[in-house]
Backbone as a chain_set.jsonl record, in Angstrom:
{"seq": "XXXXXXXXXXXXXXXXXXXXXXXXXXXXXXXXXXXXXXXXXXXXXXXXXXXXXXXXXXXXXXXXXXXXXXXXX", "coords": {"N": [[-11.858, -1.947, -8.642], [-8.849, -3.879, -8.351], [-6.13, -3.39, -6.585], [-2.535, -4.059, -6.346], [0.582, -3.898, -4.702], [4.041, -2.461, -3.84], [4.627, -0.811, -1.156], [7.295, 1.893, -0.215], [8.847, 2.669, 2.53], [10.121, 4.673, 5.179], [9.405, 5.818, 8.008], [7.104, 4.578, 8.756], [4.874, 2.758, 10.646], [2.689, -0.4, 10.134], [0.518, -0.755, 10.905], [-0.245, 1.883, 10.744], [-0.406, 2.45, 8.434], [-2.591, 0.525, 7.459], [-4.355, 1.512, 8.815], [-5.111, 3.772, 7.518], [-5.9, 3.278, 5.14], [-7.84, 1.999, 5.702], [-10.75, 2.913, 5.204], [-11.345, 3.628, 2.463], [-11.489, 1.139, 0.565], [-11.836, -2.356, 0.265], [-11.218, -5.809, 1.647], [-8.231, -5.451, 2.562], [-5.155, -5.979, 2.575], [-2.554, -6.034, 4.557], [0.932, -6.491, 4.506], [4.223, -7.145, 5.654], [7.487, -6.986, 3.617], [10.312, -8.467, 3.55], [13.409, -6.674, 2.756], [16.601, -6.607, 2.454], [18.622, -5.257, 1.416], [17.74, -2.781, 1.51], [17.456, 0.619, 3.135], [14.905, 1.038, 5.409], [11.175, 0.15, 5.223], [9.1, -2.253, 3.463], [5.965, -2.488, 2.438], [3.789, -4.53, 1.127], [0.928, -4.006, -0.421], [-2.516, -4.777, -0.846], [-5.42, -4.347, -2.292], [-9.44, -3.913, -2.639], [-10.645, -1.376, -4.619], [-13.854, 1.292, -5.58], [-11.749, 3.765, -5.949], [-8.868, 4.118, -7.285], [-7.123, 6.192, -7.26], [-7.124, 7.85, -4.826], [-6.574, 5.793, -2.862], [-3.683, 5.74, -4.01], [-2.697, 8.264, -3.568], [-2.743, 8.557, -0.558], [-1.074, 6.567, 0.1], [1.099, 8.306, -1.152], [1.872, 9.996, 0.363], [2.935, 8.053, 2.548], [5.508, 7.348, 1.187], [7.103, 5.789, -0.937], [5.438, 4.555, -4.279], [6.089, 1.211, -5.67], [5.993, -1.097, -8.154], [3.085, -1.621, -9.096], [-0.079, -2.593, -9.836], [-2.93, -2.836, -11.158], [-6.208, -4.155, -11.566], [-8.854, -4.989, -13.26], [-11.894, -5.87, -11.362]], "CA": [[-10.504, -2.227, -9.072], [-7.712, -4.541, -7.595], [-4.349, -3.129, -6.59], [-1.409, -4.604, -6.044], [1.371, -2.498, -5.246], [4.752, -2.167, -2.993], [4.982, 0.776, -0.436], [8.319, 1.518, 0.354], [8.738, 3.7, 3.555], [11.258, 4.974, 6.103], [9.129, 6.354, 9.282], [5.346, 4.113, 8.931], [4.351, 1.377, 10.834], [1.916, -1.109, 9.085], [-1.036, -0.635, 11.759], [-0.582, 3.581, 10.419], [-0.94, 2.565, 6.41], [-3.67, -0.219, 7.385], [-5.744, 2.466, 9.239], [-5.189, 5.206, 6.882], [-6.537, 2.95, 3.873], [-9.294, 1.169, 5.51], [-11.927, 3.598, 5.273], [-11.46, 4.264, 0.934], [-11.661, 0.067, 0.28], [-12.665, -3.48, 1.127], [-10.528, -6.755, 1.573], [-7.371, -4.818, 2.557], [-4.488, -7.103, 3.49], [-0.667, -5.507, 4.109], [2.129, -7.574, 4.814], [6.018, -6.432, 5.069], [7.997, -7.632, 2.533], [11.976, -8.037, 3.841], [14.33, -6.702, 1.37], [18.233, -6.271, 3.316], [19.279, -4.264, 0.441], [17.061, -1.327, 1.592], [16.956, 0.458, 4.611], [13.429, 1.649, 5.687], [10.385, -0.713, 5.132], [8.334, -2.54, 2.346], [4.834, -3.279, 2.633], [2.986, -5.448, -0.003], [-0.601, -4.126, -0.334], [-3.822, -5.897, -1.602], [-6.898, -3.713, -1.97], [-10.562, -3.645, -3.544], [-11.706, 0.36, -4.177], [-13.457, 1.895, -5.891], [-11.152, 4.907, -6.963], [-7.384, 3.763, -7.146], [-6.325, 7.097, -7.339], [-7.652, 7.981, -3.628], [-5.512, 4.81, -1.922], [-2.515, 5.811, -4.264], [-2.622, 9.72, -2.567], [-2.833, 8.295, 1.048], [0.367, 5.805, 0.466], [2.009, 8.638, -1.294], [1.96, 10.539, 1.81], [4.203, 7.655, 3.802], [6.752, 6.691, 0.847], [7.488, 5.091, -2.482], [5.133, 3.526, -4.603], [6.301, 0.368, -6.672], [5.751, -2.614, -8.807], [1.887, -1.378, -9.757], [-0.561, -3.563, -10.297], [-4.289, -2.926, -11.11], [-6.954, -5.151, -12.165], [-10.527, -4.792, -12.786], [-12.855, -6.921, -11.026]], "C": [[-9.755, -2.977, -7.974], [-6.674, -3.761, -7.653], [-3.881, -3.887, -5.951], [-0.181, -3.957, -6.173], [2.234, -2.368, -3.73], [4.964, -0.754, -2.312], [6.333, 1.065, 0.051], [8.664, 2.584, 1.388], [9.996, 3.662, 4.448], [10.427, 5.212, 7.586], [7.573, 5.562, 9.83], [5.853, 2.887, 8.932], [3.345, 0.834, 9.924], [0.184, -0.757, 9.864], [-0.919, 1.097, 11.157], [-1.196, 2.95, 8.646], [-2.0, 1.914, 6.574], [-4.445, 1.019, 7.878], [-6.062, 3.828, 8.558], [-6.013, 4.705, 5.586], [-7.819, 2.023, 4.166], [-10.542, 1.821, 5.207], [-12.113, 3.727, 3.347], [-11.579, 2.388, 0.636], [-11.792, -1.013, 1.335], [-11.363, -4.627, 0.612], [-9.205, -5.995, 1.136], [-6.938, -6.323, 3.222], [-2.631, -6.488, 2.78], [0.144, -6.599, 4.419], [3.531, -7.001, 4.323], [6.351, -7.526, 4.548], [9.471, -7.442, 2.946], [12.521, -7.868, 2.681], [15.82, -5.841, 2.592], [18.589, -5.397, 2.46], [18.747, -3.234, 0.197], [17.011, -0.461, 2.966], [15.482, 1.468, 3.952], [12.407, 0.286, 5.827], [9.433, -0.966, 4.016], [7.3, -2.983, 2.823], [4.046, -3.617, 1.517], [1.324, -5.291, 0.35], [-1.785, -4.488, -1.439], [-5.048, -4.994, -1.002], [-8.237, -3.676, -2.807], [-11.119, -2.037, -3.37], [-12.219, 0.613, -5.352], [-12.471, 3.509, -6.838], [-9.652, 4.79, -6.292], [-6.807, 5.219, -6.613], [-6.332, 8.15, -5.619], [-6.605, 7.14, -2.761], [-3.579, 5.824, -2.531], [-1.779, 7.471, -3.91], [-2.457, 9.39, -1.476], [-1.654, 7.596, 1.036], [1.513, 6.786, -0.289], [2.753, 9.468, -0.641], [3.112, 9.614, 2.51], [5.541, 7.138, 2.44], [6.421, 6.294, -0.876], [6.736, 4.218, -2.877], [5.255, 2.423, -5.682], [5.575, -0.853, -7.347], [4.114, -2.887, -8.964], [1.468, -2.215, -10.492], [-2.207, -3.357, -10.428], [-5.21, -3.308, -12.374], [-8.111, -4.37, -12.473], [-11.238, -5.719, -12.411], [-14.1, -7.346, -11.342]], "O": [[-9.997, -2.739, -6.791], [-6.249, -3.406, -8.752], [-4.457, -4.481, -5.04], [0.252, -3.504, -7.233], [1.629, -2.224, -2.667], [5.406, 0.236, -2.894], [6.606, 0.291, 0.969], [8.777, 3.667, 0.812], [10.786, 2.718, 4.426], [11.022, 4.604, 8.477], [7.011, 5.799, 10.899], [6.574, 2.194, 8.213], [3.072, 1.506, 8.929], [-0.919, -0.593, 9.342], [-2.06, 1.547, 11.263], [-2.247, 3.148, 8.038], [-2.88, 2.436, 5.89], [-5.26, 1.47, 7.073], [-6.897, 4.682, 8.855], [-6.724, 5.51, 4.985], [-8.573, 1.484, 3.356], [-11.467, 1.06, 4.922], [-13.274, 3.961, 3.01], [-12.552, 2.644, -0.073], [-11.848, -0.931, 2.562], [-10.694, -4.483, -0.412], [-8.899, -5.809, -0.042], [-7.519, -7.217, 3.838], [-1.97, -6.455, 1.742], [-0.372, -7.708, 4.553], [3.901, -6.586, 3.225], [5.908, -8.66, 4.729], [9.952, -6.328, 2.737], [12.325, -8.584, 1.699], [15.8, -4.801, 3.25], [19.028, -4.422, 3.071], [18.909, -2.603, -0.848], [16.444, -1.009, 3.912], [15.157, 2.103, 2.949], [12.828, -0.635, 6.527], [8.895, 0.034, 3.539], [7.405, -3.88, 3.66], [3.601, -2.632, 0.928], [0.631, -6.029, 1.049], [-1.739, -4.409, -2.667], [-5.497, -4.898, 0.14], [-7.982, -3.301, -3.952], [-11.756, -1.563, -2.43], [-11.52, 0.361, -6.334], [-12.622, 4.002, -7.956], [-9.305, 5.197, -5.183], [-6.095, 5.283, -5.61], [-5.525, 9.063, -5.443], [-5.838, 7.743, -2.011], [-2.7, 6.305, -1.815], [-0.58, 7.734, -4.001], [-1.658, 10.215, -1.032], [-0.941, 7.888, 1.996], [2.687, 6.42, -0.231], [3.938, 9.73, -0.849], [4.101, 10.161, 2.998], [6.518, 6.538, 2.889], [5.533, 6.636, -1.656], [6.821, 3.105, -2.359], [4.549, 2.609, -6.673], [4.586, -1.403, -6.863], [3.705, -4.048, -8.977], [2.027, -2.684, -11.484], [-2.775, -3.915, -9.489], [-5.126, -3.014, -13.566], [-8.323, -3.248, -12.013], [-11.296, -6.641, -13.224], [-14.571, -8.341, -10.791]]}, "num_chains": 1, "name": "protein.A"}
């Protein structure tokens, strides 16, 4: 499966969510996403796993997850 899918967090760096989700998938790639009209932080993640439901337990641990997106490959 592909996800695609905003994290939205208050207290996690991006090097903590990248190293917490590399081990459950392949061709991980985060990237913050600025939004001024939030405080905390957005990160825009891109992952191949898999079992979605494994990544989407580990990011629900640091925060909010939005704008869900999964494919099948």
């Amino acid at each position: 499966f592909r996800l695609d899918f905003i994290l939205h967090t208050y207290n996690t760096t991006l090097e903590t969510v990248k190293t917490s989700l590399a081990e459950f998938g392949e061709q991980l790639d985060i990237s913050d996403v600025k939004d001024s009209s939030q405080k905390g932080r957005n990160f825009k993640i891109n992952i191949n796993t898999e079992d979605p439901t494994i990544i989407f337990d580990v990011c629900s641990q640091f925060g909010r997850i939005r704008s869900v997106k999964v494919s099948e490959d």
